[in-house]
C-alpha positions in Angstrom: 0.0 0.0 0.0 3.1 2.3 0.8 4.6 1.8 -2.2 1.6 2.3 -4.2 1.6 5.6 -2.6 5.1 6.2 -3.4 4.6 5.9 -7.0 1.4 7.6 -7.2 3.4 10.8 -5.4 6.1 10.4 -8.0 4.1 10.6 -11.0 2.3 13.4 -9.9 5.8 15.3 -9.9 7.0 14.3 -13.0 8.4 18.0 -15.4 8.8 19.8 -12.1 12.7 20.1 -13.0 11.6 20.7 -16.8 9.1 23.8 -15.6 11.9 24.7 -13.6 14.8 24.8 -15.8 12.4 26.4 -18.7 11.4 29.4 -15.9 15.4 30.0 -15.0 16.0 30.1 -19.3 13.4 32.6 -19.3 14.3 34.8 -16.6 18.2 34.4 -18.0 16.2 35.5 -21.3 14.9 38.3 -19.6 17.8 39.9 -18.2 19.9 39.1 -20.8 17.3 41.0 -23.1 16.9 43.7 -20.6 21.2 43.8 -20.5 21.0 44.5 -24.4 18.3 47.0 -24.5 20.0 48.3 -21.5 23.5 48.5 -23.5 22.5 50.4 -26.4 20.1 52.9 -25.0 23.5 53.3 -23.0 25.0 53.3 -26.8 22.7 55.9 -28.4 22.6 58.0 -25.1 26.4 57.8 -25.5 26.3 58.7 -29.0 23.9 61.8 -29.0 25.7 63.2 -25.9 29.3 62.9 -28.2 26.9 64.3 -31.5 25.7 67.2 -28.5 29.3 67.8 -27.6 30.8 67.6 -30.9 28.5 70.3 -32.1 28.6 72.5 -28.9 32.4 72.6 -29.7 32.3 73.2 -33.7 29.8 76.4 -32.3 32.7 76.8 -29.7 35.3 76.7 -32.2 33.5 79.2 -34.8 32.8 81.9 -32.5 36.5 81.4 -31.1 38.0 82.2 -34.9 35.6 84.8 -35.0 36.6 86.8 -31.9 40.2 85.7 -33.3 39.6 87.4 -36.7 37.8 90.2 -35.8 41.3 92.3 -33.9 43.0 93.1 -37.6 41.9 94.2 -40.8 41.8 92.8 -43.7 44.9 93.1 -46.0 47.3 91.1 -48.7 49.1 89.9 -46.0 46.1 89.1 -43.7 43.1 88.5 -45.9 41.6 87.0 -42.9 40.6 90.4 -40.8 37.5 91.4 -40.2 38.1 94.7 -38.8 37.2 96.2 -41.1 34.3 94.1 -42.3 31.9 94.3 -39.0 28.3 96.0 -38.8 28.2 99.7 -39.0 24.5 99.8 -37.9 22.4 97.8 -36.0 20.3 94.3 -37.0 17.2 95.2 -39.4 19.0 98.3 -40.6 20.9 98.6 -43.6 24.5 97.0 -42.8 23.1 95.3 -39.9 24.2 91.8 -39.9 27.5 90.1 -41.6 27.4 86.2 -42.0 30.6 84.1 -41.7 30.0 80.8 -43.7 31.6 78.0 -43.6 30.2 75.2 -46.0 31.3 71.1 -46.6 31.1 69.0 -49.5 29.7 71.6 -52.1 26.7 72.4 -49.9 25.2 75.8 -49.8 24.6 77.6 -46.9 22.0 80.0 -46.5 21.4 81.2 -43.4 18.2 83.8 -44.7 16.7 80.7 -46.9 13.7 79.3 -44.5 13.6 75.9 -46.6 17.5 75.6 -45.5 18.2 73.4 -42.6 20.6 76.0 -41.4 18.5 79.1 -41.0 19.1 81.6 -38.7 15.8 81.0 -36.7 16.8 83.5 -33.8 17.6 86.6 -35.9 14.3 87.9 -35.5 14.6 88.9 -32.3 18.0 91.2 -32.2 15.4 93.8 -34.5 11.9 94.8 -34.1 10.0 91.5 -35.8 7.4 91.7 -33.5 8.4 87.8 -33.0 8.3 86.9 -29.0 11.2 85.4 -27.5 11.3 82.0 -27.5 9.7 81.5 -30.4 11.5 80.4 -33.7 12.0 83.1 -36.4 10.2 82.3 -39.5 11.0 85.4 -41.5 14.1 88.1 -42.2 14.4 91.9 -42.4 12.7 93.5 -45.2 14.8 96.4 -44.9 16.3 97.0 -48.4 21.1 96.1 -47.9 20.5 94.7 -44.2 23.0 92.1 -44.2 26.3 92.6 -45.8 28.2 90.1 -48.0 28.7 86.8 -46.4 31.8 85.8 -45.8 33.8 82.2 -45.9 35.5 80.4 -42.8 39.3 81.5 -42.9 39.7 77.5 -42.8 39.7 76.0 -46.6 36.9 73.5 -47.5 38.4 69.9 -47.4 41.2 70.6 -45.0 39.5 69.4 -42.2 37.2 72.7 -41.6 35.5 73.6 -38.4 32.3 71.9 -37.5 30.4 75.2 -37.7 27.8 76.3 -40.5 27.7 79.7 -39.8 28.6 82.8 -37.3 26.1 85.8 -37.4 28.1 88.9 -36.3 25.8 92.1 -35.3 25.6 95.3 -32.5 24.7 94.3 -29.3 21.4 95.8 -28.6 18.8 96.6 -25.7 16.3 93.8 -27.1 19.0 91.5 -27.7 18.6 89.6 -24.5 15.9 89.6 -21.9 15.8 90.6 -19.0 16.6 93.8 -20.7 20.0 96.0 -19.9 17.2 98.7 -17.9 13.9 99.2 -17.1 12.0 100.0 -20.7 9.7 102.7 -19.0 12.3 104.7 -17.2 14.9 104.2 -20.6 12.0 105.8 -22.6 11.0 109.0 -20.3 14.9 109.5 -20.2 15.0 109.5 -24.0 11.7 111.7 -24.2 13.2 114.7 -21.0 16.1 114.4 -23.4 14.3 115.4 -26.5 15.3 111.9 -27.9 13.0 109.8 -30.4 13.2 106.3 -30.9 12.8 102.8 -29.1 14.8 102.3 -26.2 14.7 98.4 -27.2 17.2 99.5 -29.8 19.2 101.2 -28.1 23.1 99.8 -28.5 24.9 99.3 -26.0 28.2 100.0 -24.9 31.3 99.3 -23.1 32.8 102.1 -21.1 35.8 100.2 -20.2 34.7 98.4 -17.1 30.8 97.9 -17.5 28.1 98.1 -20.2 26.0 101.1 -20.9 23.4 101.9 -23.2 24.6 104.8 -26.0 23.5 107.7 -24.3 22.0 109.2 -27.8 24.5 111.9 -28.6 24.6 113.5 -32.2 26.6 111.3 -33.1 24.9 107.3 -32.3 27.8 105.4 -32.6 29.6 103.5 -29.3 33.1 104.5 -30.1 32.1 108.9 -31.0 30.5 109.0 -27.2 33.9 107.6 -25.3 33.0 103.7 -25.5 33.5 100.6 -27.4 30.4 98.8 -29.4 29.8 95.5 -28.1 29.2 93.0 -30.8 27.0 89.5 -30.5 28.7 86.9 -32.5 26.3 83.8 -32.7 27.2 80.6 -34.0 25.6 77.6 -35.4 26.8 74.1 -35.5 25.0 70.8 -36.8 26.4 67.3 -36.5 26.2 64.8 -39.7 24.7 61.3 -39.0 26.1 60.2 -42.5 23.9 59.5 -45.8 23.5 63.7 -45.2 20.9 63.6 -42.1 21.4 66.1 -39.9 22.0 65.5 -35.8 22.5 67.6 -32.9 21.7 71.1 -33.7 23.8 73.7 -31.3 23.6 77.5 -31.3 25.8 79.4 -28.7 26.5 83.4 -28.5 28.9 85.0 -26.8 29.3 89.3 -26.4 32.4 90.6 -27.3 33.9 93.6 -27.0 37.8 95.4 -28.5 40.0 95.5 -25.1 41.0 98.8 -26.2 39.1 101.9 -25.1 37.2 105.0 -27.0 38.6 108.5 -25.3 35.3 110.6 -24.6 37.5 113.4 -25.9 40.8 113.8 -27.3 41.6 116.0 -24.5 39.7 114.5 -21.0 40.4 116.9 -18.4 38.6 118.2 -15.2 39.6 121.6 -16.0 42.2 123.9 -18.3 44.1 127.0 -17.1 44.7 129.7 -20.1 46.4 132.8 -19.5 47.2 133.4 -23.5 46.3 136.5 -25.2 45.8 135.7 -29.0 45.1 132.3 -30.4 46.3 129.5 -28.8 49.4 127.7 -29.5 47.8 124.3 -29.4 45.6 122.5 -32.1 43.1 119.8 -30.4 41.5 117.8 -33.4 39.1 115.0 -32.7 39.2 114.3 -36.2 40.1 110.8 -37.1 43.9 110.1 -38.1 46.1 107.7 -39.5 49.3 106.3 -37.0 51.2 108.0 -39.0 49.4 111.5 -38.1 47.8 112.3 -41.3 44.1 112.9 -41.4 42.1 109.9 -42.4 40.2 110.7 -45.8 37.1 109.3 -48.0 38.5 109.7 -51.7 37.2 113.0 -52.2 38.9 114.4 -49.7 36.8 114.9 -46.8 37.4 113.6 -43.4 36.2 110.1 -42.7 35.1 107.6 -40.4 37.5 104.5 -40.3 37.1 101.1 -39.5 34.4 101.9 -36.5 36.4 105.1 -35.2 34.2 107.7 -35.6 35.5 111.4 -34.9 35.2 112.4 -31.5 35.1 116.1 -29.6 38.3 118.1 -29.1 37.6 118.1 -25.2 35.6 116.1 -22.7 35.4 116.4 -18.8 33.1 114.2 -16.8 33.3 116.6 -13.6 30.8 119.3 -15.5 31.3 121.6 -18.3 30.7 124.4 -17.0 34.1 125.4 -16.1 35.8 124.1 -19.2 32.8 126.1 -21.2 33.4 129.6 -19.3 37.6 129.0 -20.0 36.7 128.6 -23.9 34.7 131.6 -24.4 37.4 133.3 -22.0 39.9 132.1 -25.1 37.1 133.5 -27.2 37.1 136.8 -25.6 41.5 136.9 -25.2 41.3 136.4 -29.3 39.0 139.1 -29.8 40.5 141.8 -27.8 43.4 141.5 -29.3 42.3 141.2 -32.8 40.5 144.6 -32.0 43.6 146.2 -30.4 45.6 145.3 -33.2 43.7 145.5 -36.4 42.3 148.2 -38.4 39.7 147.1 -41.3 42.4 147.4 -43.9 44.5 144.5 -41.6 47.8 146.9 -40.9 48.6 147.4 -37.6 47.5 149.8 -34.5 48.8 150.5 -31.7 51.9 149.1 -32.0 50.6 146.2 -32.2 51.0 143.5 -35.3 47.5 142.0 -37.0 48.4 139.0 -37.9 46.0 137.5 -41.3 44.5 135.5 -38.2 43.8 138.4 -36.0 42.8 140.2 -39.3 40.2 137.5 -39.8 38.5 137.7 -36.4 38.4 141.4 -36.5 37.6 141.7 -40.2 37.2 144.3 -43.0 34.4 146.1 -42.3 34.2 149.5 -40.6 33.0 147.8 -37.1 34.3 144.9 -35.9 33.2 141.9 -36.3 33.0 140.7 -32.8 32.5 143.3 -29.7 33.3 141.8 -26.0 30.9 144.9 -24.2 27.6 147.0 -25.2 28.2 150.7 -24.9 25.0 152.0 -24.2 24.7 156.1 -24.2 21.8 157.4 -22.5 21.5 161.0 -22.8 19.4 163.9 -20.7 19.0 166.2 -23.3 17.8 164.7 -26.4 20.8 162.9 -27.2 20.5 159.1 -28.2 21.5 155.9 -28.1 25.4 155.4 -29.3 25.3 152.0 -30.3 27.7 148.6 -29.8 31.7 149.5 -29.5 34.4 147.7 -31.0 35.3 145.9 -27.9 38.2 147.2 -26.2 40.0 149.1 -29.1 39.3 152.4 -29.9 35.4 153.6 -29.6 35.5 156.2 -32.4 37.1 156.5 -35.7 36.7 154.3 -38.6 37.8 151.0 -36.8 35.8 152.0 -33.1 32.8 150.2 -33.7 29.8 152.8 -34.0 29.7 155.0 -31.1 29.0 158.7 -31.9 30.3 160.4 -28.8 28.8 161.6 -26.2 26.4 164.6 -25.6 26.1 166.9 -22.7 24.6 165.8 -19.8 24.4 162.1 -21.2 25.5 158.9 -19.6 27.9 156.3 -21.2 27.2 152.4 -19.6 29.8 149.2 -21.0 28.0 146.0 -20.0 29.8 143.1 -20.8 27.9 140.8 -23.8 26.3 137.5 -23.9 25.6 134.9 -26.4 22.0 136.7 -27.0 24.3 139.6 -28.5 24.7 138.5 -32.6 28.0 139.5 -33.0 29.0 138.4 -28.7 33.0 137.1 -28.8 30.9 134.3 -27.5 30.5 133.3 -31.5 33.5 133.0 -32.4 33.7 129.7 -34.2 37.0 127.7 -32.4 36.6 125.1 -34.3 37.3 127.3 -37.8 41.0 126.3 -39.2 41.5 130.3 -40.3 42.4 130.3 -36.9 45.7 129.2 -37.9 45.6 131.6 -41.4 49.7 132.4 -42.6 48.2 135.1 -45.0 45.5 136.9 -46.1 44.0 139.5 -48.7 41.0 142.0 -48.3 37.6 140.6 -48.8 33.6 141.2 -48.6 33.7 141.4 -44.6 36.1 139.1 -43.7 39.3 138.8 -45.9 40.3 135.8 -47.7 42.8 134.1 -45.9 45.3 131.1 -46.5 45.7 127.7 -44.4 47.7 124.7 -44.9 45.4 121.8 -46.5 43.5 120.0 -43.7 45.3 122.7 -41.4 43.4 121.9 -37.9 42.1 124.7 -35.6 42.8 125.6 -31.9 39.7 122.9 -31.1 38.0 120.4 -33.9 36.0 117.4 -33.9 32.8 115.7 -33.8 29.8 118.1 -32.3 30.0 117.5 -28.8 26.3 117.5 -26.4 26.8 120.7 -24.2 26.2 124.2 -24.7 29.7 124.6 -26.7 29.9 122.0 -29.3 33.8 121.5 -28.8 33.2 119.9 -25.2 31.7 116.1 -24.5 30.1 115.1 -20.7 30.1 111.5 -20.6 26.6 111.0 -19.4 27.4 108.1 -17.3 29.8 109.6 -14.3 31.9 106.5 -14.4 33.0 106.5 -18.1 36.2 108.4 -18.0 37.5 106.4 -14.4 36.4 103.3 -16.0 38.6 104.4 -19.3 41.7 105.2 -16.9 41.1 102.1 -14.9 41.3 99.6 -18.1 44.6 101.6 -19.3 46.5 101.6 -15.7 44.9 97.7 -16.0 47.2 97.1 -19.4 50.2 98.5 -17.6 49.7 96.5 -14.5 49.5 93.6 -16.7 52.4 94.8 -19.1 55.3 95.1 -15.8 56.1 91.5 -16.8 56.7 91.7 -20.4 59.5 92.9 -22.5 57.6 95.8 -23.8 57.4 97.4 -20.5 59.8 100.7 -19.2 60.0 102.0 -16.1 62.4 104.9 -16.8 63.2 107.6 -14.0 61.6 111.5 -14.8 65.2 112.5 -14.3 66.9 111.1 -17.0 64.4 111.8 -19.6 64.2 115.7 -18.6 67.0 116.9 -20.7 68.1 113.8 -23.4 67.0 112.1 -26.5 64.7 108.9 -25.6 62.6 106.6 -27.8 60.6 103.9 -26.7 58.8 101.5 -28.3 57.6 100.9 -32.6 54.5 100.8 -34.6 55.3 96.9 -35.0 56.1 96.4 -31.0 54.4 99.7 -29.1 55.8 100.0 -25.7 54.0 100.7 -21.9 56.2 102.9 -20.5 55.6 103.8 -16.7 57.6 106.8 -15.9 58.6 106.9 -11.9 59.2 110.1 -9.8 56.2 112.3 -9.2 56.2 114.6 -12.3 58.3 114.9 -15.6 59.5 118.4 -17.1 61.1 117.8 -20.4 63.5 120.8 -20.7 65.0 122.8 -23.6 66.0 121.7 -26.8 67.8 118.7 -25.7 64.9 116.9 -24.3 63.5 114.8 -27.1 61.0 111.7 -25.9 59.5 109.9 -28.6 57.5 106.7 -28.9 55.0 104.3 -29.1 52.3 103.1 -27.0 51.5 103.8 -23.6 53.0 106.7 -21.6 51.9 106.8 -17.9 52.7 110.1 -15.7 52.1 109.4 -12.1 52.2 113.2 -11.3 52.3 116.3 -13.9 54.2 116.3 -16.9 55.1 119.8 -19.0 56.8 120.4 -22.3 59.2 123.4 -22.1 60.0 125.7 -25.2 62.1 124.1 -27.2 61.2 120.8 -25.9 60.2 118.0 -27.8 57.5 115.3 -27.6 56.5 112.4 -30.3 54.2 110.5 -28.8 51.8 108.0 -30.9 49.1 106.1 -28.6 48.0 107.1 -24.8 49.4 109.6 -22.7 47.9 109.1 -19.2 48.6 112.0 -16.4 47.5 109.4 -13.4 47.6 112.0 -10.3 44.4 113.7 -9.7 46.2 117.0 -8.1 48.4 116.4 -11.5 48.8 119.2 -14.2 50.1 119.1 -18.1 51.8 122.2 -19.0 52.4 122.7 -22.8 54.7 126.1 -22.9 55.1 128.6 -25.4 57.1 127.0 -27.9 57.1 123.7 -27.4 57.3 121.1 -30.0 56.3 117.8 -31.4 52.5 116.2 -31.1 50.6 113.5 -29.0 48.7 111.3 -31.9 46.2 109.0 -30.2 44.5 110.3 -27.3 45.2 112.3 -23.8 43.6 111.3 -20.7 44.2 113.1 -17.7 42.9 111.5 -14.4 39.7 113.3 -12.7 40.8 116.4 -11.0 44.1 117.3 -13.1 44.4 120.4 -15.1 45.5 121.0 -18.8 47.5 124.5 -18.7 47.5 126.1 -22.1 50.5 128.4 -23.2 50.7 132.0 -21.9 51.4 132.9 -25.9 51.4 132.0 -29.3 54.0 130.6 -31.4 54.7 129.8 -35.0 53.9 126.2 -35.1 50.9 124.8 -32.9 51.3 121.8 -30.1 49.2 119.2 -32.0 47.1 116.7 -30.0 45.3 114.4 -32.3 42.9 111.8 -32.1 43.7 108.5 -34.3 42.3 105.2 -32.9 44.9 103.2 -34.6 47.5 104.9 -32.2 45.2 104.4 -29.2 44.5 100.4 -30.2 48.8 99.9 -30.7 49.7 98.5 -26.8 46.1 96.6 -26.6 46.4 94.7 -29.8 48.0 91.9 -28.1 45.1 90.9 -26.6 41.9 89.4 -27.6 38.5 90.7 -27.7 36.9 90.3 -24.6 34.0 88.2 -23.8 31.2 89.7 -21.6 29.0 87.2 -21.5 28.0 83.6 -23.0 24.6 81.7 -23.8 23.1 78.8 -25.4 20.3 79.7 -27.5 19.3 76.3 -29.4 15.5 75.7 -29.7 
């Protein structure tokens, strides 16, 4: 009976180990499944993170040969620049936008073309599309010469180019980025107490040396005419290849860039100027852009011109108010006249000893009255006299060359009250900005006679229009432009105390030799120690390149000579520069002085005007060595 159990118990159990081994070959099926699904999701996670990386690089890579490119211009020797190449205006406006392309295996690359794989879908929102921001661009300016010719990679096709398809290079702009650089609503009721029109969204904006600012809308709306650099957005697209010409990973970065170099506000930046000088000026301060070699920059016709993004800037700028520096020029103004009144009779020979000059001739010109009075003599007479008209200023008051008094009656009283800009013909109009200023002859004419000045002869003070009540003077509007300026220069030198190019030369033994510093090819920073430098007498003869850093005051003696192509920096705010009567030479580039120093004008005229000269290319020479700098990076990829 047991073992009839047994068996019956045995049966029943038969295909256990069979169920058994076919579950354990299933669940080994299972994970082994689950191990290959497992393994190439890991593969094809692998692979698009590589196809991710490969194109954030080749975006990487373009906008690095951009920012590369972009420091030189474009010659024989360096076809490659793009200096000279960039955006003059801002996206959606004529010259707006400048594509670098860089196309593979005979494709065509289009970045306008919607049908194209590689259009530019964010370019509608760097100009006023009405496209919202995170929302791909489906069309392009209508705006008749927007974009400028495309350009190729500097890398040639089938030598193992870049990865990139194309860089978009264009002005940095309010409405380029969001949240935007300030608040719209106070941006537009500053623009409209100003007297401004236009959108504050398209604003540029600007780099003062230190910080970003938005242009502050002067006459002139570039960057680089109001004392700042323009900041450029350089964006770049990059698109992997999964072979058989299907397109991967699709990257688009941007990155802000801006020239390390700085914009003077003026050519002359000073808190203040001292002038004791009793005729015309010994000193020519022309914001006009020139060439490092000191000539004025032309457009073939002749006229001055605008070069490579260096617009012309104002003859002075001060960013501790204008109303000293604007009560100094009009007592200039007032110097000229008097003695042009004292010293000229209509016919232009001489009177009262004194010489007229075809300059002084020209201010006080041919008529019978002058042309320019510095009082009102007012007659009021008691007994039926009358009114005897404006003087001459302080020359004679009758005669031919007196102005138009008529004497004075009996019981009448004679009042001289000085004149203001509301008079028409106020010393307060005399134009310092007018090259017969410097005239070496001159013949009789209709009112004023017709003088004769070198060609492109400068005048005491020329340049772009600056925004205050006397067009030769700038005001930063932001208070920290001209400090931020200084503070990137001293910067460079702090950086420069390592490298070859750098001079730390005593005051003393450049007061009275010959000393050169520095070449166009290989500028020099040259930081001079002791607190001032007087270079004295004929012997004294500094020329050079570059950068030249005064820690205290620095004057230029008669006779004395300076050649000086780049930045002079006075660093000391107590500190003064003194150009004397018959000094020699010219600064070509810009001249800062710190906040608080003074810029002392010669006591008296000499034959050949101190020149001071704006020329950017002399200004750019020391910061050449380094790249553009980047502000600020972003990936924009939809």
């Amino acid at each position: 009976m047991a073992r009839a159990l047994a068996r019956t118990k045995s049966k029943k159990e038969r295909g256990m180990a069979l169920l058994l081994t076919l579950f354990a070959l299933l669940l080994l099926s299972g994970i082994g499944l689950f191990m290959v699904l497992s393994s190439n999701t890991e593969t094809r996670i692998d692979a698009n993170y590589g196809s991710s990386l490969r194109a954030y690089y080749a975006a990487r890579s373009g906008l690095e040969e951009v920012r590369d490119r972009i420091r030189t211009v474009s010659s024989p020797t360096n076809p490659v620049g793009l200096a000279d190449k960039l955006p003059t205006n801002i996206a959606g406006n004529p010259n707006g936008v400048l594509y670098i392309v860089n196309p593979t295996n005979g494709e065509t690359i289009d970045p306008t073309n919607l049908a194209s794989p590689y259009f530019d879908d964010d370019l509608c929102h760097a100009y006023n599309s009405g496209t919202p921001k995170g929302i791909k661009c489906t069309s392009v300016p209508t705006t008749s010469g927007w974009q400028l010719q495309s350009i190729s990679s500097q890398v040639t096709p089938g030598t193992n180019p870049l990865g990139y398809k194309w860089i978009r290079i264009n002005m940095k702009t309010n409405r380029t980025a969001a949240p935007y650089f300030v608040d719209q609503a106070a941006a537009a009721a500053a623009m409209l107490a100003a007297g401004q029109t236009g959108a504050p969204l398209d604003t540029p904006v600007c780099w003062d040396g230190q910080a970003e600012q938005l242009l502050p809308g002067n006459s002139s709306p570039t960057c680089e005419a109001n004392g700042m650099q323009t900041v450029y957005m350089l964006t770049a697209l990059a698109v992997t290849s999964q072979g058989s010409g299907v397109n991967g990973t699709r990257k688009m970065l941007q990155a802000e860039v801006v020239a390390p170099s700085i914009r003077p506000a003026g050519v002359l930046t000073t808190a203040s100027m001292t002038a004791t000088t009793s005729s015309v000026p010994p000193v020519a301060i022309d914001g006009r852009v020139h060439n490092l070699d000191g000539s004025l920059f032309l457009n073939p016709d002749g006229t001055p011109a605008i070069k490579n993004g260096c617009s012309a800037i104002s003859a002075l700028a001060t960013n501790t108010g204008s109303s000293q520096m604007v009560q100094m020029l009009n007592t200039i103004r007032q110097n000229i006249v008097s003695t042009a009144n004292s010293s000229c009779k209509s016919d232009g020979s001489g009177m009262n000893g004194n010489i007229c000059t075809a300059a002084l001739w020209w201010v006080r010109g041919t008529d019978s009255s002058t042309r320019f009075v510095t009082s009102i003599t007012t007659t009021t007479s008691s007994g039926g006299g009358h009114d005897g008209g404006s003087s001459g200023g302080p020359g004679p008051s009758s005669g031919s060359d007196g102005g138009d008094s008529h004497g004075t009656l009996s019981g009448s009283t004679t009042t001289n009250t000085p004149c203001d800009s509301t008079t028409a013909n106020c010393y307060t109009h005399l134009n310092l900005s007018d090259p017969s200023l410097f005239a070496t002859s001159a013949v009789s004419g209709l009112h004023v006679p017709t003088v004769t000045v070198a060609a492109n002869q400068p005048a005491p003070f020329i340049g772009n229009s600056g925004n205050q009540a006397d067009s030769t003077i700038y005001q930063p509007p932001a208070s920290q432009t001209v400090p931020n300026e200084i503070a990137a220069v001293i910067n460079l030198v702090a950086l420069s105390r390592t490298k070859s190019n750098y001079f730390n030369p005593a005051a003393a033994t450049l007061s009275t030799s010959a000393n050169t510093f520095g070449t166009a090819n290989a500028p020099a920073v040259v930081e001079v120690s002791g607190s001032s430098l007087v270079l004295q007498g004929s012997t004294a003869n500094l020329t050079g390149y570059g950068v030249l850093v005064i820690p205290g005051s620095l004057e230029i003696t008669s006779g004395a000579t300076l050649h000086w192509n780049g930045i002079v920096l006075v660093q000391s705010s107590t500190g003064q520069l003194t150009v004397d009567s018959g000094a020699l030479g010219y600064i070509n580039g810009g001249l800062l002085l710190a906040p608080g120093a003074v810029f002392n004008l010669p006591s008296s005229g000499s034959s050949q005007p101190f020149q001071i000269t704006y020329s950017c290319d002399a200004v750019d020479l020391a910061f050449k060595p380094l790249p553009f700098k980047v502000v600020s990076t972003a990936e924009t990829s939809f």
